[in-house]
C-alpha positions in Angstrom: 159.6 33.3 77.3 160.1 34.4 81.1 157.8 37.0 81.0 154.7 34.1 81.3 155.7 33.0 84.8 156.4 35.2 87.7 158.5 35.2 90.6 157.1 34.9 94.0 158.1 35.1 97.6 156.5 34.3 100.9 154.9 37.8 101.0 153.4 38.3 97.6 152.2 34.4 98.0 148.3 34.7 98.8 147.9 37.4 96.4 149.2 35.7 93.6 147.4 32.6 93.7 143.8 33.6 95.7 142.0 34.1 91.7 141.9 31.9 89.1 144.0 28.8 88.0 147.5 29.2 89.4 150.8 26.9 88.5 153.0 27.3 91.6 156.3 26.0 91.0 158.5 25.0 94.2 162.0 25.2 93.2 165.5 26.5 94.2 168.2 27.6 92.0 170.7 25.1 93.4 168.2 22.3 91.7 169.3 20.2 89.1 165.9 18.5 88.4 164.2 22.2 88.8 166.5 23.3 86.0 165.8 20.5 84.0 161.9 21.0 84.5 162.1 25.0 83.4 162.0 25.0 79.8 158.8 22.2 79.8 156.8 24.7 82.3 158.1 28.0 79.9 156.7 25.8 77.4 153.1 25.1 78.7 153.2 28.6 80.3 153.7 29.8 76.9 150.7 27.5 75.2 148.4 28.2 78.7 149.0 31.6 80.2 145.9 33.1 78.4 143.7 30.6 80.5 145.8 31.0 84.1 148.8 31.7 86.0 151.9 30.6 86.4 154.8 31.5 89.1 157.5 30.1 90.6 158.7 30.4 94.5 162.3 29.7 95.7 162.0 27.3 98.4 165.5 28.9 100.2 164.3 32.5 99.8 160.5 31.8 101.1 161.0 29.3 104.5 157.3 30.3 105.6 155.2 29.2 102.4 157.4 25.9 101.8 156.7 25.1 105.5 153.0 25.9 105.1 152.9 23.6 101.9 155.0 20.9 103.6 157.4 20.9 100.9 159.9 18.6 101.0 161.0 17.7 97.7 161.9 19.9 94.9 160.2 20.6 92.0 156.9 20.5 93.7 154.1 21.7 91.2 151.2 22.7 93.1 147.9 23.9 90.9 145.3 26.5 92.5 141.8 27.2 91.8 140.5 30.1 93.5 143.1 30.4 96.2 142.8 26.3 97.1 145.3 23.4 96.2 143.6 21.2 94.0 146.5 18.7 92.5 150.0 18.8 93.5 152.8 16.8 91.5 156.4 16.3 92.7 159.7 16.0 90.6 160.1 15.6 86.9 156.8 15.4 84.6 156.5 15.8 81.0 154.6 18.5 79.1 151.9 15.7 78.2 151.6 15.3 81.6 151.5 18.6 82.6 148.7 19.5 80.5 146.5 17.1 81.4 147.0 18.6 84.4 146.0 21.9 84.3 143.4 21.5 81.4 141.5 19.5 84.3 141.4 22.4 86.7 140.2 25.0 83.9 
């Protein structure tokens, strides 16, 4: 199931989500809500990833692309077309929700 959503850092940032639909996940291993919120985005990166991306971004590990982003609660979703934020969702959402999400950016 992992292999459908990539782990990103501050460096490999801009590359990863300049093309195309992207799901950026804000999270942090310490994150009991992030945790809870995994297997739903495995879930919908597992029904969607032939349509767009999906990767995730440790908050701790990345301090210049949270700042950037003005992240400030975790999980922060944040859903790129072509390199721009188009929708941004923060904490829990279900996979209904999620959808609807990203089927309204492709």
């Amino acid at each position: 199931m992992k292999e459908h959503i990539k782990k990103i850092d501050d460096e490999s940032f801009t590359k990863a989500t300049k093309e195309g639909v992207v799901l950026v996940d804000f999270y942090a291993d310490w994150c009991g809500p992030c945790k809870t919120l995994e297997p739903v985005l495995h879930k919908l990166a597992e029904e969607m990833s032939s349509k767009m991306s999906f990767v995730q971004i440790d908050v701790d590990s990345s301090p210049k692309t949270t700042t950037h982003f003005q992240i400030t609660s975790i999980p922060t979703l944040i859903l790129f077309k072509g390199g721009k934020e188009v929708q941004r969702v923060v904490g829990l959402k279900d996979l209904a929700t999620l959808k609807k999400m990203v089927s309204e950016a492709i």
